[in-house]
C-alpha positions in Angstrom: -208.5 -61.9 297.1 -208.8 -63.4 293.3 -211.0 -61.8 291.2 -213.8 -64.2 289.8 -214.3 -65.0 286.2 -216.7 -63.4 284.3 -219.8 -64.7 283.4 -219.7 -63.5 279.6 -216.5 -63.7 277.7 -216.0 -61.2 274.6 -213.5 -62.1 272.2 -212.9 -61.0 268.3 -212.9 -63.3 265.1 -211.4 -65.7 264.3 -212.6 -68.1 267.1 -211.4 -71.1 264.9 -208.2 -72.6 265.7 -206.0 -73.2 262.5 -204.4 -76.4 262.4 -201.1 -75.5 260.2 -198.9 -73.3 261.5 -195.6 -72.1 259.8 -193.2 -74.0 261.8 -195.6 -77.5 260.8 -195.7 -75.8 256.8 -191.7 -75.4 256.5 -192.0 -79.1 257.9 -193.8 -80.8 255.1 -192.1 -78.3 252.6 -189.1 -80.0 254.1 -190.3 -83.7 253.7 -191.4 -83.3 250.3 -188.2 -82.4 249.7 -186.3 -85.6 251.1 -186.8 -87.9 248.2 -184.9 -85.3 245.4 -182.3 -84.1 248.1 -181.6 -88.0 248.4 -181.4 -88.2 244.4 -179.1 -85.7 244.7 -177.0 -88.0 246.8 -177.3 -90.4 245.3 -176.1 -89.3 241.8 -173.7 -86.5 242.5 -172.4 -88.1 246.3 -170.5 -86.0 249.0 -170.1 -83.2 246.7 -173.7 -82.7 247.2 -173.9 -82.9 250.9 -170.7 -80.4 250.9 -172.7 -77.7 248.8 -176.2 -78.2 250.2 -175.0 -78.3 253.8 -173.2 -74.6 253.0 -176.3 -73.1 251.6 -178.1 -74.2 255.0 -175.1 -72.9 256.9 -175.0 -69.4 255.7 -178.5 -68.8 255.6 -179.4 -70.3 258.9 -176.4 -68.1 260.2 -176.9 -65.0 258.5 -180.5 -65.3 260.1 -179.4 -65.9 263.4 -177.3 -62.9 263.2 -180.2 -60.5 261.8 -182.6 -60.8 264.7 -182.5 -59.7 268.8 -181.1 -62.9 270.9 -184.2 -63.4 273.0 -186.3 -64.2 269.2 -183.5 -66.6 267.9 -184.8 -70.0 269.5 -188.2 -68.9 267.8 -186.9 -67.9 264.8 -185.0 -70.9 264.0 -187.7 -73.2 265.2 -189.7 -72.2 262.6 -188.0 -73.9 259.9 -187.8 -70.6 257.1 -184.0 -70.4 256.8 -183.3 -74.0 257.4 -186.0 -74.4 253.9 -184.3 -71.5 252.4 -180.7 -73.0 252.6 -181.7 -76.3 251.2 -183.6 -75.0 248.3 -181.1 -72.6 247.7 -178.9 -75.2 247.4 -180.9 -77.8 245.4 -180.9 -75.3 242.9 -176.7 -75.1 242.4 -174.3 -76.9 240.7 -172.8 -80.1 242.6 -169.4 -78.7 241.7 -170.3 -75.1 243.2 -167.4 -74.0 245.9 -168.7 -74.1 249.1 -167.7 -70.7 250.2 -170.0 -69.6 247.4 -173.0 -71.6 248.5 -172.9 -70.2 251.8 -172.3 -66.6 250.4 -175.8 -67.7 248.5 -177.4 -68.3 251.6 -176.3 -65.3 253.6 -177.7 -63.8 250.6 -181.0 -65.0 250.4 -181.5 -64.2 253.9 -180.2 -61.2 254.0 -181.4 -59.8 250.7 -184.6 -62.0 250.2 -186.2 -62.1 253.9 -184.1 -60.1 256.3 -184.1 -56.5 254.7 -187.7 -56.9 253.6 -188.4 -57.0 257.4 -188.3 -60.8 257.7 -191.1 -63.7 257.9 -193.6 -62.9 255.6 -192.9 -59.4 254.3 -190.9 -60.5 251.2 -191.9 -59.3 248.0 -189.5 -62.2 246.3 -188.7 -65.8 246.8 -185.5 -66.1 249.1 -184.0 -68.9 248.1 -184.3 -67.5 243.9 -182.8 -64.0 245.3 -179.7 -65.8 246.7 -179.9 -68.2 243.4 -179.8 -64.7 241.1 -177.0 -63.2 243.3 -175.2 -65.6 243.1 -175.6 -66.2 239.0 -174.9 -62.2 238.4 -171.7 -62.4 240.7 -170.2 -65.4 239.4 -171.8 -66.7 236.5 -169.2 -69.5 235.3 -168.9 -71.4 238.4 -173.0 -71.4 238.5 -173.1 -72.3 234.9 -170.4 -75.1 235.3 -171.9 -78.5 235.4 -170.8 -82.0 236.0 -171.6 -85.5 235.3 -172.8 -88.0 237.8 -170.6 -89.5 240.5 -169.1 -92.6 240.1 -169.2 -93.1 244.1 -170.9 -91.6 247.1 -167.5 -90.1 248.6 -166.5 -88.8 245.3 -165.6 -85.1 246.1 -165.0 -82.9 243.2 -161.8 -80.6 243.9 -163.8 -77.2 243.1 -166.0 -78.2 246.1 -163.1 -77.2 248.3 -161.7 -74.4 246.3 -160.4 -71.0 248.2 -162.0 -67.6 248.0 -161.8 -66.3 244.1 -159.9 -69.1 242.5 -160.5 -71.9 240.0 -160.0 -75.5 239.5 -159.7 -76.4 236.0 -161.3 -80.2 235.6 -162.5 -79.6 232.5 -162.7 -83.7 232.3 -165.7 -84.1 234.5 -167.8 -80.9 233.1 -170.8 -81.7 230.9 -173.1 -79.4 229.3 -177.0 -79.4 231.3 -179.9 -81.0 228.6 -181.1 -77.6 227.7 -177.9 -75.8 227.1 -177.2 -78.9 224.8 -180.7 -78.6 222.9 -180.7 -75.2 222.6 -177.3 -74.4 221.3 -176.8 -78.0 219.4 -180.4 -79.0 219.2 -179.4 -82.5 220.8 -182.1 -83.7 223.0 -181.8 -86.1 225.6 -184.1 -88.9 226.7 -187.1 -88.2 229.1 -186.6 -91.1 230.7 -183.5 -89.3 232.0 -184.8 -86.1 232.4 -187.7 -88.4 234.5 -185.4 -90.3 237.1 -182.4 -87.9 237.1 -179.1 -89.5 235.8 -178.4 -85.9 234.1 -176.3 -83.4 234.5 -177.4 -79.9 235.9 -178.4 -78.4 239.3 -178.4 -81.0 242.5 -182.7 -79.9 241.8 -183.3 -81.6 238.8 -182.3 -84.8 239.7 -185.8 -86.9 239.2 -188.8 -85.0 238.1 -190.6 -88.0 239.7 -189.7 -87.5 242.8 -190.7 -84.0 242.3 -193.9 -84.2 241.5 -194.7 -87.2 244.3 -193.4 -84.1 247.0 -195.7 -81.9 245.6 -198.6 -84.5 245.4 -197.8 -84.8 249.2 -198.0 -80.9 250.0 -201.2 -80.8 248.0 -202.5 -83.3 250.5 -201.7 -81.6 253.1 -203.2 -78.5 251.7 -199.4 -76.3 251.8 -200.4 -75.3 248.0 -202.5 -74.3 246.0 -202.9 -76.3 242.5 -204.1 -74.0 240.5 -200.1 -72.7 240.6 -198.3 -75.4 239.5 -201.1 -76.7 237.0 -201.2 -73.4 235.0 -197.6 -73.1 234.9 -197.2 -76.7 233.4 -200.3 -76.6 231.0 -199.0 -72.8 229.7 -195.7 -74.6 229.1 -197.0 -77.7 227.4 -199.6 -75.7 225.4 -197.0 -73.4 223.9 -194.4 -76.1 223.6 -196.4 -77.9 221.7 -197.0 -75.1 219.5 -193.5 -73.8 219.1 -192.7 -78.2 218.6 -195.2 -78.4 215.8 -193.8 -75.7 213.7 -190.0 -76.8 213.6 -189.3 -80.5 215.7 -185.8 -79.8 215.0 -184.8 -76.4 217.0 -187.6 -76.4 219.3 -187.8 -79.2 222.4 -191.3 -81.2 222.6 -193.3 -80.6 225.5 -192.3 -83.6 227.6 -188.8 -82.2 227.6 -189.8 -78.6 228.1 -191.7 -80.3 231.0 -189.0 -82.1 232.8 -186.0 -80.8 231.6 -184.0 -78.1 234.2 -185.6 -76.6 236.9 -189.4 -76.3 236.5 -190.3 -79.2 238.8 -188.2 -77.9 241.4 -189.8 -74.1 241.1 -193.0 -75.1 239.7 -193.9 -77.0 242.6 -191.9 -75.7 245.6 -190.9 -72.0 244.5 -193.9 -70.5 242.5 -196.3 -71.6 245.4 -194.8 -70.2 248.2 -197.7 -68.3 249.8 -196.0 -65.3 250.8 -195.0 -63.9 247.4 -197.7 -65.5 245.4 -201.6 -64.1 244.9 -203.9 -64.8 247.3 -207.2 -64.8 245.2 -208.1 -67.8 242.7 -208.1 -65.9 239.6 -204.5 -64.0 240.5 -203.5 -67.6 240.7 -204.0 -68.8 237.1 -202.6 -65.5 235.8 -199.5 -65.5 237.9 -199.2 -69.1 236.7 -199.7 -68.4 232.9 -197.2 -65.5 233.6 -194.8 -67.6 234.6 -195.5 -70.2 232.1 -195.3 -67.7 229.0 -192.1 -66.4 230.2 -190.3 -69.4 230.7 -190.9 -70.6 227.0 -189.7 -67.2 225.9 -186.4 -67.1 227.9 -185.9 -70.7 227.2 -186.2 -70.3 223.2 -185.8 -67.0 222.2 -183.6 -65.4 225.3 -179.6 -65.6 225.5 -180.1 -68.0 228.4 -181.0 -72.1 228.4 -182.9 -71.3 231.5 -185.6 -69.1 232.6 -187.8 -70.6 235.7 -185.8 -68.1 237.9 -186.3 -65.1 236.2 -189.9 -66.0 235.3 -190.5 -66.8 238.7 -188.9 -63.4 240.0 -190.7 -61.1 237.9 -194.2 -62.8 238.3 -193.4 -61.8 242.5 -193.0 -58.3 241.8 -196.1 -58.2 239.8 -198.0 -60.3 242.8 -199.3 -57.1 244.5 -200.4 -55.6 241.0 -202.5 -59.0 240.3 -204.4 -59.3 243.8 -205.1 -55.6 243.7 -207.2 -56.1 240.0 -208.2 -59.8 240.7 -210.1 -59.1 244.6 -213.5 -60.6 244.6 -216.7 -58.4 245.2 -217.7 -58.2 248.6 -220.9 -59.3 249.2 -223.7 -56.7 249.3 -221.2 -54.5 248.0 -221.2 -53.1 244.1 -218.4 -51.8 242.1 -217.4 -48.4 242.5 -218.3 -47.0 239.1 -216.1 -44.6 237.0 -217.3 -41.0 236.9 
């Protein structure tokens, strides 16, 4: 004999469904991101499917080997180390080893996500923890850079290069637009830096296609604006400063803008929900503190680059910035000091 239904049903907040989920997120993270993978392609050929394809590998992998059996077919549904890998590996150089790409990934799983006690509990951003590994344990082959493929299946021989040896093709290395303004002061054309014919990480192919994936997250409400809008006005702002003092050593703001990597972690790093304030005022200061720190790694640090390290400290000051920036609850005052 059934039971019958009862009459009154009592159930606890929230009682409104939530349209996005993570699996449908990681999608459209993953979408935005077709246009500048296919740059990528398109400019550096197989030798960047070889290295994206083993960022994916070892961090899907290393994922699938952290969790119990009967959670892996949820797990990797969900899209997280599938979006790791590939922004992991938009972020190296075309001519990257592929046994170090998928050390990368097994890294930013495993040190970004997995030991933090997985979805959602990271302090950092994965995919710039397996970036940083990999740029503290082997800094020349992240910081060696190559010119544009003159084919699709043009491979470069490092791609395919054994565990802790070299290639020397010193012939088809170029120096990335900022190392060349900052340690020559030669700038390079923004129309360049714009579309993507440069050389540097597989990421900052087109700026363009950059910003049209983020205009298509914002429409599908995966970020929140006020991120990437205070990071690029702080840049521009103090650019522009540093520009209108001395035009010669400093870069103007366009090329501050849309040279290296602050598309690619403005837009699809910075915001990523879990290790980024959750209150509109944290926003604009973890965006400013971004901002500020990439002008002064950028021009007065020992390093062309600073999005990742700007980005990275800014987490691990994420917790300190929602604690001081919480709103009032209402009917509630402040707790004054004694």
């Amino acid at each position: 004999m059934k039971s019958k239904d009862p009459d009154l049903l009592l159930q606890t907040a929230p009682f409104l469904v939530q349209g996005m989920t993570t699996p449908s997120a990681m999608l459209d993270v993953i979408i935005a991101l077709i246009p500048a993978t296919l740059a990528a392609l398109w400019y550096f050929g197989l030798s960047a499917v070889l290295v994206i394809s083993s960022s994916i590998a070892g961090a899907v992998l290393t994922e699938m080997a952290f969790i119990p059996a009967e959670k892996r077919r949820v797990i990797f549904m969900d899209g997280s180390g599938l979006l790791t890998g590939l922004l992991l590996g938009l972020t190296l150089p075309p001519g990257l080893p592929m046994w170090i790409a998928f050390v990368g990934g097994a890294a930013a799983i495993g040190f970004g996500k997995t030991i933090w006690g997985g979805l959602g509990n990271n302090l950092f951003n994965p995919a710039l923890v397996g970036r940083a590994f990999l740029l503290g344990t082997f800094p020349i082959a992240m910081t060696t850079w190559s010119t544009a493929s003159e084919g699709f299946w043009t491979i470069r021989p490092t791609n395919f290069d054994f565990p802790f040896t070299y290639t020397d093709i010193d012939g088809l290395t170029a120096a990335s637009p900022l190392g060349l303004m900052k340690f020559d002061q030669e700038t390079t054309d923004i129309s360049l830096l714009f579309f993507g014919n440069t050389a540097g990480s597989l990421g900052e192919t087109s700026s363009l296609l950059l910003i049209l994936g983020g205009i298509y997250l914002y429409l599908r409400r995966d970020i929140d604006w006020r991120i990437p809008a205070s990071i690029l006005i702080t840049v521009l702002i103090f650019s522009g400063i540093l520009y209108s003092v001395d035009s010669v050593i400093y870069p103007a703001p366009l090329f501050s803008l849309f040279a290296g990597g602050l598309m690619l972690g403005t837009i699809y790093m910075a915001t990523d929900p879990v290790t980024s304030p959750t209150t509109p005022l944290g926003t604009w200061i973890f965006g400013i503190g971004i901002g500020l720190l990439v002008i002064l790694i950028r021009v007065f640090g020992g390093m062309p680059e600073g999005v990742l390290y700007s980005i990275l400290l800014m987490n691990a000051a994420t917790p300190l910035i929602d604690r001081f920036t919480q709103p009032r609850i209402f009917g509630h005052q402040r707790r004054k000091k004694a």
